[in-house]
mmCIF entry with sequence, helices, sheets and N, C-alpha, C, O atoms, coordinates in Angstrom:
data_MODEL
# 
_entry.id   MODEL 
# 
_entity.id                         1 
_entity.type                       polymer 
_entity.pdbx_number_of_molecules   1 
# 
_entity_poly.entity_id                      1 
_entity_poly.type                           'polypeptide(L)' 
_entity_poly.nstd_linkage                   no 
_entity_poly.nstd_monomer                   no 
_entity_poly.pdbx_seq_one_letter_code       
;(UNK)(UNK)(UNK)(UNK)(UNK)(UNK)(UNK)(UNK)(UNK)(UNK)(UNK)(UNK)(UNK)(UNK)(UNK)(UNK)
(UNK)(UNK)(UNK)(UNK)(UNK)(UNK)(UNK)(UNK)(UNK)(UNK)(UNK)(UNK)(UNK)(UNK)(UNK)(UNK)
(UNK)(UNK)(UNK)(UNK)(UNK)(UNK)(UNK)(UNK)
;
_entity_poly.pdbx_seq_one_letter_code_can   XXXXXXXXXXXXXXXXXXXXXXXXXXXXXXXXXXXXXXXX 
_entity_poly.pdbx_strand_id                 A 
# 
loop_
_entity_poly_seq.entity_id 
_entity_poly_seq.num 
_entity_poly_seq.mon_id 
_entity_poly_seq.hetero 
1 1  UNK n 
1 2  UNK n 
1 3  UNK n 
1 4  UNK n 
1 5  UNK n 
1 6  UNK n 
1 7  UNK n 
1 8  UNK n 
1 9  UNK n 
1 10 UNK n 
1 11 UNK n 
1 12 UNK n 
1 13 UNK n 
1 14 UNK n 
1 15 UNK n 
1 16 UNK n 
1 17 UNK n 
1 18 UNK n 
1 19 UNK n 
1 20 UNK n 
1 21 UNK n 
1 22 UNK n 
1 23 UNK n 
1 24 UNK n 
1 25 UNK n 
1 26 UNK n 
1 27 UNK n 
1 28 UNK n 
1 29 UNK n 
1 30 UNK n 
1 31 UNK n 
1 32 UNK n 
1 33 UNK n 
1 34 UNK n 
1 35 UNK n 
1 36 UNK n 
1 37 UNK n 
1 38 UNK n 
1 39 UNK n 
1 40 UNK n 
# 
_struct_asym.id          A 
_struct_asym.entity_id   1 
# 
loop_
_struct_sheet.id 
_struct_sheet.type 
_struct_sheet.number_strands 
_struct_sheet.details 
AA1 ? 2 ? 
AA2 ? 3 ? 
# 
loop_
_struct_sheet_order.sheet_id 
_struct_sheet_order.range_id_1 
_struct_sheet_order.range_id_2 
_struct_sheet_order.offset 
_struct_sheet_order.sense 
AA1 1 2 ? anti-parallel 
AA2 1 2 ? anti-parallel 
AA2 2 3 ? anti-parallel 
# 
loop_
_struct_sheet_range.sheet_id 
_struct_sheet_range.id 
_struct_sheet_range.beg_label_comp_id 
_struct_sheet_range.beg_label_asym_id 
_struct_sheet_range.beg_label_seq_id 
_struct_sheet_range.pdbx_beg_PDB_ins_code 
_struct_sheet_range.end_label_comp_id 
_struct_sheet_range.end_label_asym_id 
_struct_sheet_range.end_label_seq_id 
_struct_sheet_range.pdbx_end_PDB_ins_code 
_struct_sheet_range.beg_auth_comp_id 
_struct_sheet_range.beg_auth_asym_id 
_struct_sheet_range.beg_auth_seq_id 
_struct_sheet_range.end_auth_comp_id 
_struct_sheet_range.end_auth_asym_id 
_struct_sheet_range.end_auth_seq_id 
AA1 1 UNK A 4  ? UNK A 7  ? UNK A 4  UNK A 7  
AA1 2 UNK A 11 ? UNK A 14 ? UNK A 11 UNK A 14 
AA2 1 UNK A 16 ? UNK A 21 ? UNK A 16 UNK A 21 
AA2 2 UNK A 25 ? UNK A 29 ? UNK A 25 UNK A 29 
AA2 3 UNK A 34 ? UNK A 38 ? UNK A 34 UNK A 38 
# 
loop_
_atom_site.group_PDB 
_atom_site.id 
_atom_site.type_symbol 
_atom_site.label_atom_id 
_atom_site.label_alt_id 
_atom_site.label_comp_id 
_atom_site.label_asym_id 
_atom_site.label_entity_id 
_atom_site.label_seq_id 
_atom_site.pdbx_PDB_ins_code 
_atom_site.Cartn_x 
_atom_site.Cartn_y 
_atom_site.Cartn_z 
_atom_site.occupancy 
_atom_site.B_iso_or_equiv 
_atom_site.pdbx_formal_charge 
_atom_site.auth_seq_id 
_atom_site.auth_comp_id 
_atom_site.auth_asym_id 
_atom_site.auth_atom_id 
_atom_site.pdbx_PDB_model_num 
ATOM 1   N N  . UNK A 1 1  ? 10.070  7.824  -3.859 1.00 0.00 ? 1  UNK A N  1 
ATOM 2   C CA . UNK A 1 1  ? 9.387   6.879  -4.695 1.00 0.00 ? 1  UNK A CA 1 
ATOM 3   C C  . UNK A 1 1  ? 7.886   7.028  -4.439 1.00 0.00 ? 1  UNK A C  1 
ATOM 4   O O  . UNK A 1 1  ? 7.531   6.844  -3.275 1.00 0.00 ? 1  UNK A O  1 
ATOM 5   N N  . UNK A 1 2  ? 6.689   7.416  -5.595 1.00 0.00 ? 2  UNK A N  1 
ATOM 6   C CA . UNK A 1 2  ? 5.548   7.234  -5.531 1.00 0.00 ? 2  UNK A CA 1 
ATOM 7   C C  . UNK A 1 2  ? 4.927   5.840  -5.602 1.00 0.00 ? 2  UNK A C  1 
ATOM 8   O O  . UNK A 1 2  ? 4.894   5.134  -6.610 1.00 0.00 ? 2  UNK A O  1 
ATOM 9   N N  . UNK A 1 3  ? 4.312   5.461  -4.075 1.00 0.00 ? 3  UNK A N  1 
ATOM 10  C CA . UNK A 1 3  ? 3.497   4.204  -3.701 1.00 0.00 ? 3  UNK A CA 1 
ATOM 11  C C  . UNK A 1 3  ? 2.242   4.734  -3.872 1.00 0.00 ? 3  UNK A C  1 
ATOM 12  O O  . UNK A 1 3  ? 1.976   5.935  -3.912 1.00 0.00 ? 3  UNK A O  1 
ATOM 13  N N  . UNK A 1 4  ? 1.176   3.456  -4.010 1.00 0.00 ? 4  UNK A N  1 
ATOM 14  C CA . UNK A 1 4  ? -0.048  3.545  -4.144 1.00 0.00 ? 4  UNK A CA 1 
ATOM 15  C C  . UNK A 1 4  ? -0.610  2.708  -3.335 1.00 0.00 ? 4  UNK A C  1 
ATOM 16  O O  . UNK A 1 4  ? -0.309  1.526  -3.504 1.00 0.00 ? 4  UNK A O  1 
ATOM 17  N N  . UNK A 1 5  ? -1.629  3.066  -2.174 1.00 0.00 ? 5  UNK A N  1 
ATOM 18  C CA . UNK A 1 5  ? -2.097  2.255  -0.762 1.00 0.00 ? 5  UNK A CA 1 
ATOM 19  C C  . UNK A 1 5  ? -4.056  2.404  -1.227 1.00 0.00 ? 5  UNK A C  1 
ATOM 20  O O  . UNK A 1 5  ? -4.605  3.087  -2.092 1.00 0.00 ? 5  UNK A O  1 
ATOM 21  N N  . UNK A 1 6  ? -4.561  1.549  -0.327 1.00 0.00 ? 6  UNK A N  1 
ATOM 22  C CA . UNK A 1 6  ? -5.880  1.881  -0.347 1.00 0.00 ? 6  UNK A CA 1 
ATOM 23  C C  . UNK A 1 6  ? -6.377  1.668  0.560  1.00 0.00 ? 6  UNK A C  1 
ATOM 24  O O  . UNK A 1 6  ? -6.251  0.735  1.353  1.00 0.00 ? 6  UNK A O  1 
ATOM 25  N N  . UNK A 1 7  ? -7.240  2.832  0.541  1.00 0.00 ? 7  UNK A N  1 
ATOM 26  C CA . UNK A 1 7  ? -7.780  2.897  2.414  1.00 0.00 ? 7  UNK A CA 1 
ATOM 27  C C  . UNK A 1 7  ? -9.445  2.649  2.411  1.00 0.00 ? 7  UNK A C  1 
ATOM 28  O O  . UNK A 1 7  ? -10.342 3.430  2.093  1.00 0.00 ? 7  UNK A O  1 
ATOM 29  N N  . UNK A 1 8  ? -9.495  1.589  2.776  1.00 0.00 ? 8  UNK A N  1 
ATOM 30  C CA . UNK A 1 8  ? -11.127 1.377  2.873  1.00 0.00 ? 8  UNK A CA 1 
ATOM 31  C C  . UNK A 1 8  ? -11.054 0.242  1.406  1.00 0.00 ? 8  UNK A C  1 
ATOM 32  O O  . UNK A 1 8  ? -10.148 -0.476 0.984  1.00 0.00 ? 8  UNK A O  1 
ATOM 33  N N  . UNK A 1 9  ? -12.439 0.498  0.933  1.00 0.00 ? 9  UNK A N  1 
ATOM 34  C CA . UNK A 1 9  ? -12.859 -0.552 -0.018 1.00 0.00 ? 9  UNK A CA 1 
ATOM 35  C C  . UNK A 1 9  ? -12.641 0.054  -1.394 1.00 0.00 ? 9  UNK A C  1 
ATOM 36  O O  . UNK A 1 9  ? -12.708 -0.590 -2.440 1.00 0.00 ? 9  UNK A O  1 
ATOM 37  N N  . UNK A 1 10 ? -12.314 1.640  -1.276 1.00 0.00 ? 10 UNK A N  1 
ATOM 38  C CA . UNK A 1 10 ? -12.756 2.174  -2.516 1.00 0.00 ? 10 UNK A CA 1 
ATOM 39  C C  . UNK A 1 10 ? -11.670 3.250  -2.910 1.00 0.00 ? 10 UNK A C  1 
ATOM 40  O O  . UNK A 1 10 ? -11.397 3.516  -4.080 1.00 0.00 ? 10 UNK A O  1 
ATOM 41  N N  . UNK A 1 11 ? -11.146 3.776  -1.933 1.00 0.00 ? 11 UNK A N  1 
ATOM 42  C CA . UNK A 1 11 ? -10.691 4.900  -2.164 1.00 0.00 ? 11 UNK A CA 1 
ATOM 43  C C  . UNK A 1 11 ? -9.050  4.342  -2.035 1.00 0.00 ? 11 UNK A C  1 
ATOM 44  O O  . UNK A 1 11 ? -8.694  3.331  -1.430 1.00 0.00 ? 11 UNK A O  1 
ATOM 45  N N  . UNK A 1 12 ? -8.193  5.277  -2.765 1.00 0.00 ? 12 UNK A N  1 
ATOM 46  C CA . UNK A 1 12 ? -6.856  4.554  -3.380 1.00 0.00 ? 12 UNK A CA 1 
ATOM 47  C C  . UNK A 1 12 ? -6.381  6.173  -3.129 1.00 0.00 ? 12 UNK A C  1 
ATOM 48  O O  . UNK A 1 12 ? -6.919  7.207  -3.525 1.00 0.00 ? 12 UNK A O  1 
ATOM 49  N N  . UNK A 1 13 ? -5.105  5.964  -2.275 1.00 0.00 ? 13 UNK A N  1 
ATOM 50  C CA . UNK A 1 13 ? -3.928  7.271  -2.455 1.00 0.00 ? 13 UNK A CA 1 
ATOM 51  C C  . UNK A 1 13 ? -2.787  6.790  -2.857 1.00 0.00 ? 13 UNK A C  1 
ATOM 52  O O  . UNK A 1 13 ? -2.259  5.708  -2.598 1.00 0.00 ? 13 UNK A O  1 
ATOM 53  N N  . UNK A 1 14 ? -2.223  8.202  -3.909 1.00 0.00 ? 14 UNK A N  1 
ATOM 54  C CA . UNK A 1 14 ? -0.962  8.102  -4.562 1.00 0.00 ? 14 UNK A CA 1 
ATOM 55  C C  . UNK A 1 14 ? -0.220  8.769  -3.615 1.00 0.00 ? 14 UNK A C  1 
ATOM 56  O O  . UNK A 1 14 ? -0.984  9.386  -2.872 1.00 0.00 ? 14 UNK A O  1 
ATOM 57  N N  . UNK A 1 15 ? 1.203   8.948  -3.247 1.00 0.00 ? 15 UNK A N  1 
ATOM 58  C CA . UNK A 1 15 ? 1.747   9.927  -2.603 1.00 0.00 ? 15 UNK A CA 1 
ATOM 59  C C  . UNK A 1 15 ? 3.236   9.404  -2.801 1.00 0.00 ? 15 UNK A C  1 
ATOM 60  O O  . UNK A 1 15 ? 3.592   8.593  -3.656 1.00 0.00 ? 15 UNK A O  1 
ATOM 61  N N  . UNK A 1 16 ? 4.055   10.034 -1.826 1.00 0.00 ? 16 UNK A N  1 
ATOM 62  C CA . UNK A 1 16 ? 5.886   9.777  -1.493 1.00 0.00 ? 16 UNK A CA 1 
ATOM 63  C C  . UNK A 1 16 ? 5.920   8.708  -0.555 1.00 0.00 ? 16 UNK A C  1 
ATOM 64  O O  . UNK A 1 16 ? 5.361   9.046  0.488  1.00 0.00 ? 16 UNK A O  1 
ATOM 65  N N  . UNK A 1 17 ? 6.391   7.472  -0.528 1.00 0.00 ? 17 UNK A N  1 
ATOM 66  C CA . UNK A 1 17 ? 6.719   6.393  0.464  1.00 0.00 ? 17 UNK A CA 1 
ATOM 67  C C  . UNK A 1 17 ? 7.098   7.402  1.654  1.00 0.00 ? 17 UNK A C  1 
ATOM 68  O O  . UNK A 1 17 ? 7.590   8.527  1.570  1.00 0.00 ? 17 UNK A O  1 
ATOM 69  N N  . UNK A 1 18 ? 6.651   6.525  3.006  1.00 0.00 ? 18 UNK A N  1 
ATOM 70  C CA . UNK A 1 18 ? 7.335   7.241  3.675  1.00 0.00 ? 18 UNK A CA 1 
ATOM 71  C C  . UNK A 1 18 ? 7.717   5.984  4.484  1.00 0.00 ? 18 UNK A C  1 
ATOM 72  O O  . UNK A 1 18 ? 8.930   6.063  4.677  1.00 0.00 ? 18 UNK A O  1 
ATOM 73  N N  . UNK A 1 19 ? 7.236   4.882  5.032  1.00 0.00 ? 19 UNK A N  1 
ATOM 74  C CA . UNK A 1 19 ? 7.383   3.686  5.935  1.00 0.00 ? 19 UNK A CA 1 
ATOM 75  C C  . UNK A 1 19 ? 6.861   2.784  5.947  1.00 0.00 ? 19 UNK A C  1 
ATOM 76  O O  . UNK A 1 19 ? 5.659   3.048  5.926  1.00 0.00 ? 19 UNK A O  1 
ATOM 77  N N  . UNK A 1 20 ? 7.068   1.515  5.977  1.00 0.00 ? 20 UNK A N  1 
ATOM 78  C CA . UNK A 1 20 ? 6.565   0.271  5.774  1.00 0.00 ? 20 UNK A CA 1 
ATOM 79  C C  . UNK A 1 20 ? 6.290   -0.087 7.655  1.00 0.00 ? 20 UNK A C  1 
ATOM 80  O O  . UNK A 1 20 ? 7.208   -0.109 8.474  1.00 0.00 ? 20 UNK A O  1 
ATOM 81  N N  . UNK A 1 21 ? 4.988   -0.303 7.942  1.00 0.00 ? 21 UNK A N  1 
ATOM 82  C CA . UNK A 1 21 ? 4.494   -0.926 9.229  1.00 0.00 ? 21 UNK A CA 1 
ATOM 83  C C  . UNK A 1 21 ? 4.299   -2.087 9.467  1.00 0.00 ? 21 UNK A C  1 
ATOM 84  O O  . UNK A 1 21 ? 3.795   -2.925 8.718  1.00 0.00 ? 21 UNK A O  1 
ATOM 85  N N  . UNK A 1 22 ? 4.822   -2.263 10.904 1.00 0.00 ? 22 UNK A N  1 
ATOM 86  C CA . UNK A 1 22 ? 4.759   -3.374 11.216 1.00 0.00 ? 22 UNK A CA 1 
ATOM 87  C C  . UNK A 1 22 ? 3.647   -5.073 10.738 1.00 0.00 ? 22 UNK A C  1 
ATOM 88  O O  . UNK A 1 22 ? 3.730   -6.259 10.418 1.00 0.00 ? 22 UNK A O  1 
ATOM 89  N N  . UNK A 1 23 ? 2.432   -3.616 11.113 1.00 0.00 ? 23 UNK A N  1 
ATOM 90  C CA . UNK A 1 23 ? 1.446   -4.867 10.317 1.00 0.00 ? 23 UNK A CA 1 
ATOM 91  C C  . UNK A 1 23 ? 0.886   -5.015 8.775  1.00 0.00 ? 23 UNK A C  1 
ATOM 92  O O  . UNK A 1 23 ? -0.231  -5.425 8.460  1.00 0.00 ? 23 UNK A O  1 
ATOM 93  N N  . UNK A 1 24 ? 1.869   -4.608 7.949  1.00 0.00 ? 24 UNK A N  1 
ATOM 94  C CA . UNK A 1 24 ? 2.222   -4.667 6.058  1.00 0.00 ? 24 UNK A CA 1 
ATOM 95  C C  . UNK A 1 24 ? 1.630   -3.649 5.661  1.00 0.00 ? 24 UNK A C  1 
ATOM 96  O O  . UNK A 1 24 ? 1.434   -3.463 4.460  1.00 0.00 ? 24 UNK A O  1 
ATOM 97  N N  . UNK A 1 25 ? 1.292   -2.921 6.463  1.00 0.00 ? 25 UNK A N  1 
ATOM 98  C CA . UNK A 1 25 ? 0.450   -1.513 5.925  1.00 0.00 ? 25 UNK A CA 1 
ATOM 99  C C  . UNK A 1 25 ? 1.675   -0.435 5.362  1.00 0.00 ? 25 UNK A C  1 
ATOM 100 O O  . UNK A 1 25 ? 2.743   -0.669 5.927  1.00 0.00 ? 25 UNK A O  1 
ATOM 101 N N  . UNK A 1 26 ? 1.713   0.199  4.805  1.00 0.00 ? 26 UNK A N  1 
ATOM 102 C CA . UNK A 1 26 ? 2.462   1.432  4.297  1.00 0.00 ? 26 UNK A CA 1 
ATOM 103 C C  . UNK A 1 26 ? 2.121   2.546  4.651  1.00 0.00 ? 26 UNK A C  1 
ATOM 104 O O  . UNK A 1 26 ? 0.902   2.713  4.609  1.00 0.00 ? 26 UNK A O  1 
ATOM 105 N N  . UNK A 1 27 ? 2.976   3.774  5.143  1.00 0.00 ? 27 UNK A N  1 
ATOM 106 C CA . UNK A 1 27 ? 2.381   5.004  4.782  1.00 0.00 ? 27 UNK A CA 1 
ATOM 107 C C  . UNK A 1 27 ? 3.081   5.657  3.537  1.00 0.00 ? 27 UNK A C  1 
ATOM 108 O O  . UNK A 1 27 ? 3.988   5.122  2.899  1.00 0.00 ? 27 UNK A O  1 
ATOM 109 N N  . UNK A 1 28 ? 2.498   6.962  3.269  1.00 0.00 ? 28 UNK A N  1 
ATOM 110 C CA . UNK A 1 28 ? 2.436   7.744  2.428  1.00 0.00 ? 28 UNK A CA 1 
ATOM 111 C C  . UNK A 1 28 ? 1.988   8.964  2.504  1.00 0.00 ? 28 UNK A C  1 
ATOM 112 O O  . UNK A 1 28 ? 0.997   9.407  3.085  1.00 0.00 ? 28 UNK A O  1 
ATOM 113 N N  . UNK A 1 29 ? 3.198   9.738  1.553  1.00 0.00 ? 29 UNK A N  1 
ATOM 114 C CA . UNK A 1 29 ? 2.376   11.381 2.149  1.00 0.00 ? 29 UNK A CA 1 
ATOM 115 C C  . UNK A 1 29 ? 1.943   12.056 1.547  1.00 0.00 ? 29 UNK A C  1 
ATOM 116 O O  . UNK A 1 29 ? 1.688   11.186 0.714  1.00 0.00 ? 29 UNK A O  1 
ATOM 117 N N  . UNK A 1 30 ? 1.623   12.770 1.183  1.00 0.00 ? 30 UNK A N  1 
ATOM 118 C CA . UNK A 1 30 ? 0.814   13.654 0.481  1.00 0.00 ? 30 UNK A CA 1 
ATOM 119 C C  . UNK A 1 30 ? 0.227   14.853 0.353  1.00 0.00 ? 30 UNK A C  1 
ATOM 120 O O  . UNK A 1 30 ? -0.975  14.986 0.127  1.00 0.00 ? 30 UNK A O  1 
ATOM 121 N N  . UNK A 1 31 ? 1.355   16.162 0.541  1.00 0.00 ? 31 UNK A N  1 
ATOM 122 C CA . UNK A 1 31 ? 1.257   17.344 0.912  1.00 0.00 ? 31 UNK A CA 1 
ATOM 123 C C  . UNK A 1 31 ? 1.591   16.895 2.075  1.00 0.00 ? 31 UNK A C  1 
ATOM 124 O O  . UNK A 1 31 ? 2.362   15.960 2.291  1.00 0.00 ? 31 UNK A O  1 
ATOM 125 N N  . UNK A 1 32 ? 0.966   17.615 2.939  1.00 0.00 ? 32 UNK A N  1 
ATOM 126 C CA . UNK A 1 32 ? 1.431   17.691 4.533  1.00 0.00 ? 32 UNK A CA 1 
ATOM 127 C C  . UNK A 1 32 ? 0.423   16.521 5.143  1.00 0.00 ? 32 UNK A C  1 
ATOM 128 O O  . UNK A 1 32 ? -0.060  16.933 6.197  1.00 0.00 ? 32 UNK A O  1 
ATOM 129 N N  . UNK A 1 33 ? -0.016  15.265 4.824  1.00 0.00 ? 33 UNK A N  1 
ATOM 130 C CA . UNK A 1 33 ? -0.554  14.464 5.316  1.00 0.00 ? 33 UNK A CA 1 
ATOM 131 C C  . UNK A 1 33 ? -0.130  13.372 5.177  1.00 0.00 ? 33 UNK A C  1 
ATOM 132 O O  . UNK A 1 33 ? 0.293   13.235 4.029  1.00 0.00 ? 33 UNK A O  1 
ATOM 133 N N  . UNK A 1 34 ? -0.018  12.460 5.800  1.00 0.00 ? 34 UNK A N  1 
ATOM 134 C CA . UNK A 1 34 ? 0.440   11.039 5.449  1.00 0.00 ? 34 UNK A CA 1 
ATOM 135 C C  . UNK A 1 34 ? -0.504  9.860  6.258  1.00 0.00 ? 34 UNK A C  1 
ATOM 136 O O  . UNK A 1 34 ? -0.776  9.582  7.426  1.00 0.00 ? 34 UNK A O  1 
ATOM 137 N N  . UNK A 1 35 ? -0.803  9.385  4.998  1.00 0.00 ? 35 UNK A N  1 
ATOM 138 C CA . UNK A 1 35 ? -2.208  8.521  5.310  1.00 0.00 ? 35 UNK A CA 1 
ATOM 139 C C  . UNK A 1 35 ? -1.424  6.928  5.097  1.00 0.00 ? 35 UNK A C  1 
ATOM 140 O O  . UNK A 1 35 ? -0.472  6.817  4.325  1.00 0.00 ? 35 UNK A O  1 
ATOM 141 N N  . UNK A 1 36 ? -1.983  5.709  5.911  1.00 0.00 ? 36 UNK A N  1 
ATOM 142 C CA . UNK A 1 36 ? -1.387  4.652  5.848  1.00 0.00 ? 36 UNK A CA 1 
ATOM 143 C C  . UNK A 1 36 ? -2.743  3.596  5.618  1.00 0.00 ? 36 UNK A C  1 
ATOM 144 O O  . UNK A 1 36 ? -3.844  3.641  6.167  1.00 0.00 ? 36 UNK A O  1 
ATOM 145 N N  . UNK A 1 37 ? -2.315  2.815  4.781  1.00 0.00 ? 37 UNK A N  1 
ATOM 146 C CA . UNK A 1 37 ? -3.119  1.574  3.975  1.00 0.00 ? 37 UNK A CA 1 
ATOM 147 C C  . UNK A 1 37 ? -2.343  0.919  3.250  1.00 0.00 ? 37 UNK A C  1 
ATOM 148 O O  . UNK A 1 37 ? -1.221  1.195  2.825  1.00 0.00 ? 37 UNK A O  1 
ATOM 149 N N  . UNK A 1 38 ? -3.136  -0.179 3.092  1.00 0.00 ? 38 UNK A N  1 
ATOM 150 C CA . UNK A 1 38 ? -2.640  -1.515 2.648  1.00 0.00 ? 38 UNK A CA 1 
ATOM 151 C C  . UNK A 1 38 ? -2.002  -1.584 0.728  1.00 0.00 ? 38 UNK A C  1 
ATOM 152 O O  . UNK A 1 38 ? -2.620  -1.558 -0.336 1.00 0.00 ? 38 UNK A O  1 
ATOM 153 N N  . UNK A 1 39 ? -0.500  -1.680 1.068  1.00 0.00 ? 39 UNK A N  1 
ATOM 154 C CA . UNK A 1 39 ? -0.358  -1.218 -1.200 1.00 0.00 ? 39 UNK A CA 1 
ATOM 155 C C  . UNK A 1 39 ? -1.132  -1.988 -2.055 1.00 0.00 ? 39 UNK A C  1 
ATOM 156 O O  . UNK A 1 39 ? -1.751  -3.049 -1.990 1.00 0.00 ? 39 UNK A O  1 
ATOM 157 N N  . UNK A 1 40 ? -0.830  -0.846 -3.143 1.00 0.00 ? 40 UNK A N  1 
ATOM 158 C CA . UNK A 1 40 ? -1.195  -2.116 -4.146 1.00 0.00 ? 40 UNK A CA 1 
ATOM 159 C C  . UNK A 1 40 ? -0.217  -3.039 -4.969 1.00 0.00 ? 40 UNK A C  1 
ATOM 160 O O  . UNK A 1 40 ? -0.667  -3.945 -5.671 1.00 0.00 ? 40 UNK A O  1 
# 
């Protein structure tokens, strides 16, 4: 499933769910990276 997180004030990643964290943050991956921020 493609989630959408945003990291900082401005910048927004699309990627593959990968885990929901403890503190409501999400990650997501994206190629070989998986960056974690808050969804939208």
């Amino acid at each position: 499933m493609i989630r959408t997180i945003t990291i900082g004030a401005f910048i927004s990643v699309q990627g593959d769910y990968v885990q929901a964290l403890p503190n409501g943050m999400i990650a997501v991956k994206v190629g070989q990276t998986i960056y974690e921020g808050r969804p939208v």
